[in-house]
N, C-alpha and C positions, 0 to 999 in steps of 0.2 A: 220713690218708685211710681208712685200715683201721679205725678208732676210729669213726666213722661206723655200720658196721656192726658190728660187734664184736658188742656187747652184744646185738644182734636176734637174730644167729645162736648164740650160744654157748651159752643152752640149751636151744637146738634138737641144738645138739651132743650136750651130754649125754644129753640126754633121747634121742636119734635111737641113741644106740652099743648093739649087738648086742640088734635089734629081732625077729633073728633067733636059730636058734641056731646057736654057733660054731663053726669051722671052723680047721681049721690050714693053715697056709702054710711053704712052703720057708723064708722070710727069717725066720720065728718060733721061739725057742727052745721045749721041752716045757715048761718051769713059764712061759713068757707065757701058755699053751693051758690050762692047769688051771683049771679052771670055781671060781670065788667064788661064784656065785651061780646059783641052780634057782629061779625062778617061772614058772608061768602057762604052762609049756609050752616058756618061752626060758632059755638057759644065757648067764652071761658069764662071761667068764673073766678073766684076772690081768690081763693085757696093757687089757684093754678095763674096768676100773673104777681102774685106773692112769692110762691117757689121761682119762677122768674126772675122776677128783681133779685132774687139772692143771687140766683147764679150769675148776674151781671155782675153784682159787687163782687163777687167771688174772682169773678175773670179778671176786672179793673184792679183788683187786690192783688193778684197774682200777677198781673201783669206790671204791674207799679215796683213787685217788688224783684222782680227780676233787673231792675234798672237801680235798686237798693234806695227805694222812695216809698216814704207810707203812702197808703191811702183811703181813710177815714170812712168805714163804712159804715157812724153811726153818726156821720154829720147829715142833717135834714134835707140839701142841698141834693148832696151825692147820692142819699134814695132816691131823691124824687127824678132826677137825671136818669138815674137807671130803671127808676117804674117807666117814665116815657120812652127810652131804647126800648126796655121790653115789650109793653106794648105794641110797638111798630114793629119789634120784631113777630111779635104774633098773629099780628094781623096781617105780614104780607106774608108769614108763612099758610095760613087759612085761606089764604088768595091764589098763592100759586099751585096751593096741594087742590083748591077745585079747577083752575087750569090745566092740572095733569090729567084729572079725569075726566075731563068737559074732549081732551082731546086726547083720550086713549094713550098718554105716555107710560100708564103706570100698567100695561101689557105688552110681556114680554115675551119673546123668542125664547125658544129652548137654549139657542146658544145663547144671549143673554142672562139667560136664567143658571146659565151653567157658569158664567163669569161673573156676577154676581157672587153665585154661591163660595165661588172660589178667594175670591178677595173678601168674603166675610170670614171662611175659613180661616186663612190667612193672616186677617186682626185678630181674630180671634187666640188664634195657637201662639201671637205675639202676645198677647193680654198675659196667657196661662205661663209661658216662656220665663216671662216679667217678672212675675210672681214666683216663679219655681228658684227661678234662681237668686232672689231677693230673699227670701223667708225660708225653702226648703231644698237647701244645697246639700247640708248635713244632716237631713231627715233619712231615719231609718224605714219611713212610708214605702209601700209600693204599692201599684194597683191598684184599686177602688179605693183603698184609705187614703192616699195619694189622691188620687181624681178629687173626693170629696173636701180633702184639706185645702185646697189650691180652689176649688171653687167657693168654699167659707168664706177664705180670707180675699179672694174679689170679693165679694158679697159685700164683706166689710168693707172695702175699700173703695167701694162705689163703683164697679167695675162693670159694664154692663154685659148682660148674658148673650148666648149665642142665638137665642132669637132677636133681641135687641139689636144685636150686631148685623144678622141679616137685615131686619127691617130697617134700618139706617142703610145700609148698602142698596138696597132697594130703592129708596127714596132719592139718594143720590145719583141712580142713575136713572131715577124718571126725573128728575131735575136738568140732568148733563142732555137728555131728549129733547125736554121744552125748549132749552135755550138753544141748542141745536139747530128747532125747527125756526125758532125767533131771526134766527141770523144767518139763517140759509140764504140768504141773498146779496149779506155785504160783502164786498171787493175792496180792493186798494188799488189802484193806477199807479202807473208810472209817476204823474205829477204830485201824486200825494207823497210819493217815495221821496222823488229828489224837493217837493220844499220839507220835509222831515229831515231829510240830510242838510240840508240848506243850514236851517237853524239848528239843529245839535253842532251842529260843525263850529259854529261861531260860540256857539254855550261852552263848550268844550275848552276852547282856546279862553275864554273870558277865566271859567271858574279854575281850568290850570295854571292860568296866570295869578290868580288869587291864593292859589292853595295849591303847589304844586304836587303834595304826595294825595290827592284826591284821584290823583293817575292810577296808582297802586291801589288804591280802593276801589276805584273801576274795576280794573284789571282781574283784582281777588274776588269781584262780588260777578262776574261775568257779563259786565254792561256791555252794551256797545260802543266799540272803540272807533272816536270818528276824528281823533287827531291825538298826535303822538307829541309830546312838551320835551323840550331838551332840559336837558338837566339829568339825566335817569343813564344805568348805569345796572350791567349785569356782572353778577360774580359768581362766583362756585363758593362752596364752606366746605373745610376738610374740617372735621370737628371727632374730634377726643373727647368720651363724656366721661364723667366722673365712673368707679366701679359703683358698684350694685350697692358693697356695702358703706362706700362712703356719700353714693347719693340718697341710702334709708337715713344714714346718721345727719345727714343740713337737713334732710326733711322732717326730721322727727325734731329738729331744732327751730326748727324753721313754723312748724306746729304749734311749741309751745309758744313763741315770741308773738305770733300771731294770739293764742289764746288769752295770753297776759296783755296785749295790747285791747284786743277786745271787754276784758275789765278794767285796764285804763280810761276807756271809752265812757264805761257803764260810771266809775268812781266820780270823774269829771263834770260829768250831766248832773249826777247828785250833790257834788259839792256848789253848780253851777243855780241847783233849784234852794238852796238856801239865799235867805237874803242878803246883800251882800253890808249893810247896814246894819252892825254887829250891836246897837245899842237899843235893837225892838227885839233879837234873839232874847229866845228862852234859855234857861239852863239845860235844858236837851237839845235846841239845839247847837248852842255853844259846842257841846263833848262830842252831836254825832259830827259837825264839824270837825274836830280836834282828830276823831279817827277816821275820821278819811282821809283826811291829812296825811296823818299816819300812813294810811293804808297806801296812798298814791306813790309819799316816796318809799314804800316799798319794793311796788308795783315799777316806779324808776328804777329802783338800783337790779331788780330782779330781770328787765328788759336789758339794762346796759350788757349782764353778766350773761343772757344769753347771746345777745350780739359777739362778745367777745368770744362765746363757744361757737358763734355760727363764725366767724373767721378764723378760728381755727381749723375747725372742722373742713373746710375750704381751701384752705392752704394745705393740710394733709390731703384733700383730694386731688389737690392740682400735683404735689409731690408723685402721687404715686401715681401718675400719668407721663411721668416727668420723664421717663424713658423709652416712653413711646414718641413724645414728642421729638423729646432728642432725635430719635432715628429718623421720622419724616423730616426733620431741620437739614440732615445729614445728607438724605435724598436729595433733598430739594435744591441743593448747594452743588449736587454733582447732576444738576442738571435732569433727574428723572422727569416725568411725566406727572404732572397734575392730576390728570385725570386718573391718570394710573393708582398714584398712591390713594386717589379719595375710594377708587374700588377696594382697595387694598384696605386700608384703615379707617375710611369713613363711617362715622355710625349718625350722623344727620339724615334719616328717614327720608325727609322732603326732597336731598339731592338724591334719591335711590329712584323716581317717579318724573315722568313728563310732566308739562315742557324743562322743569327745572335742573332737572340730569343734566338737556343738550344744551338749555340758555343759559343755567344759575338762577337766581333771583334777582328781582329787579328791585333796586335803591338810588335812592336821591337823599339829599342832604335835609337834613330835619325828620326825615323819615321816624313814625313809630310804630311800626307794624313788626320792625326787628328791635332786641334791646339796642340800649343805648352803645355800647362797648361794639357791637358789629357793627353797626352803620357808621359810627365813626370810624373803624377799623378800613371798614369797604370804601368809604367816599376820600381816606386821608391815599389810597395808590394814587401813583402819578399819571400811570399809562397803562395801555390795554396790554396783559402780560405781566404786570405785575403780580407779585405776591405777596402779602404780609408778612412780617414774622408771625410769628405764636401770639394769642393775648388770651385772656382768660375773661368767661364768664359765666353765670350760673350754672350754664349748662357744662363747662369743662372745659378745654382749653381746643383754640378755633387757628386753621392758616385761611385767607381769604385769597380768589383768586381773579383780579379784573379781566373778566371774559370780552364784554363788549359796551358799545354805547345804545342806545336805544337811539332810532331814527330818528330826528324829530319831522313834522306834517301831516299833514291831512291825509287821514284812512281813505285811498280811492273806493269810488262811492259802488264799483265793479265789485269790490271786496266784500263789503257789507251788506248790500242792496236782497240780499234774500233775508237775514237778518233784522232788519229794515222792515221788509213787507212782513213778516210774520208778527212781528211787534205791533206793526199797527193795525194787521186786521183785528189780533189781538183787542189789541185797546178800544176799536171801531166797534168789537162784537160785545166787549163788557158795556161800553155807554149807551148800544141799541138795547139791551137784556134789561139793564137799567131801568133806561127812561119808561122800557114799555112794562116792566114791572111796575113801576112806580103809578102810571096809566092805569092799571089794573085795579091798584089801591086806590086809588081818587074815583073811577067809578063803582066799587064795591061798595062804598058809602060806608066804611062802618060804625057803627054805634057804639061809642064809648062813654060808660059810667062811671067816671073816675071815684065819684063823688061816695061810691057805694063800697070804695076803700078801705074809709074811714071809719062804715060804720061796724 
């Protein structure tokens, strides 16, 4: 639940710590209070570029591990990498928060203040939402015991309150002001357009000729489309899913094979940290070898045996679809309407929604973005109008329909060219905000005591 937000608030975290300058507190030791760092008017001190470095490890950690890769936040290296981001992150946040006020961004209109308010509202009621319905769905709470429960458990959870949330919402739009005012002035020309089209046009062609399904990654990720690679190929999906209750029973099968593979995982690493040099083993570890052993081919015979219950389970699902397919096979044969029957029995979601209702979806050969069983199903028609038969796959049993071919050539530049300009003033207006932030910090001079870290 907390992963959700995490990542939005965390460097608002950093960036947000002693915006002010510091102060000492009864529960604070004298060396937490020792100032690291002088810019721009604000001091921080040990305590406060400490909690910093965590929250960078914190983010690097989480973010490592969404790609399913450690990342060691008690190697010497990896602090001291993230004490220096921090750092820099604090000092151009102390730079650009006396920028706001050196030039009045951090006053606001009423109507400002009234949109502001409303999009702090707004994160905020999503915080409380979050929570309500993570932890107390099936709470017999109401009114103020409710109120109070749901703000505890933020509390816990590090959730930050609704002044916090305002004051963040604040801040971000006396930031969205500054940089506003920074690049009020940049433009894009014509010439800048067409040499951007110039060279994407040829990137385009180079990298689809390398990797042809990078097209469909384009495509799904809403880049700009500045040339079109033959090869590519639209179809429709009439797809049959499994019932309700035969697609809980492969998932609930499907769960354990996962979870038992998961301690195959864990038994292999262990038997892998033994030496493999059986004649410097001890007699414990001889035996914890001998059960793991054990334990693994268990672990084998226990995966085989749900494998063979997930293709059961599988084969009863496809069965008891088996009559439905039958009748679209039966359509199909007396010539009905494709599109017809996919209205009719379709439960493929994605063909119920533009553009893919009117075009299909778009496939090429190698393709992985659909499983394996439809892209081969879709690339093996001969001609546009084809149909597949029936084939089965995780999701239930599929007819494919070849709708059309994808153009191939170059996106005329008439097409894209608003696209085009918006991108790059884009691009123009982050590298002016940039460099003149970075200007900011180089004359700010600030003072850093790393040294006073350590002590």
């Amino acid at each position: 639940m907390r992963k959700r937000v995490f990542l939005a608030e965390l460097m608002t975290v950093v960036l947000a710590l002693g915006t002010g300058c510091t102060s000492t507190t009864n529960s604070a030791s004298t060396a937490d209070q020792t100032v690291v760092i002088e810019v721009a008017g604000t001091s921080y001190t040990k305590a406060q570029v400490s909690n910093a470095t965590q929250n960078v490890l914190s983010y690097m950690s989480y973010m490592y591990s969404l790609y399913g890769m450690s990342y060691d936040t008690t190697d010497a290296t990896t602090i001291a990498t993230a004490q220096t981001q921090a750092i820099q992150w604090m000092i151009e946040n102390a730079v650009v928060s006396q920028q706001i006020k050196e030039q009045g961004m951090d006053v606001f209109t009423d109507a400002e203040l009234a949109d502001i308010q409303k999009a702090a509202d707004e994160t905020y009621q999503g915080y409380v939402d979050t929570i309500k319905q993570s932890y107390f769905s099936d709470t017999t709470l109401t009114g103020d015991d409710l109120t109070k429960a749901i703000t505890d458990k933020m509390t816990e959870l590090g959730y930050p309150d609704e002044a916090s949330v305002l004051s963040d919402q604040k801040n971000s739009k006396a930031q969205e002001k500054l940089k506003a005012a920074v690049v009020k002035d940049v433009t894009v020309t014509d010439a800048d357009i067409q040499t951007e089209y110039d060279t994407k046009l040829e990137a385009a062609k180079t990298s689809y000729t390398d990797n042809l399904s990078q097209y469909a990654t384009d495509v799904a990720g809403s880049s700009i489309i500045y040339y079109r690679p033959a090869g590519y190929r639209y179809v429709k999906n009439l797809l049959i899913k499994f019932t309700d209750e035969d697609t809980k029973a492969i998932s609930d099968i499907q769960d354990q094979i996962t979870a038992k593979q998961d301690d195959l995982d864990t038994n292999s690493s262990m038997i892998a940290a033994i030496p493999t040099d059986e004649t410097g083993n001890t007699d414990e570890m001889v035996q914890r070898r001998a059960k793991l052993n054990d334990a693994k081919t268990q672990l084998d015979a226990d995966i085989a045996g749900l494998n063979t219950q997930l293709q059961t389970a599988k084969d009863k699902g496809y069965a008891d679809i088996q009559t439905t397919v039958d009748e679209i096979s039966a359509k199909l044969a007396a010539g009905e309407d494709f599109d017809a029957l996919m209205a009719t029995y379709g439960q493929d979601t994605g063909m119920q929604s533009e553009p893919a209702k009117t075009e299909g979806y778009l496939v090429c050969k190698g393709d992985t973005q659909y499983v394996t069983e439809f892209t081969d199903a879709a690339m093996a028609l001969a001609k546009v109008g084809d149909v597949s038969a029936p084939f089965h796959t995780q999701y239930g049993t599929h007819f494919v329909k070849y709708v059309s071919d994808l153009a191939e050539g170059a996106v005329p530049l008439a097409d894209i060219k608003d696209k085009i300009s918006a991108s790059l003033l884009t691009t123009k207006q982050d590298d002016l905000y940039t460099t003149t932030v970075n200007q900011w910090v180089t004359d700010a001079n600030a003072k850093v005591y790393t040294d006073r870290l350590s002590n």
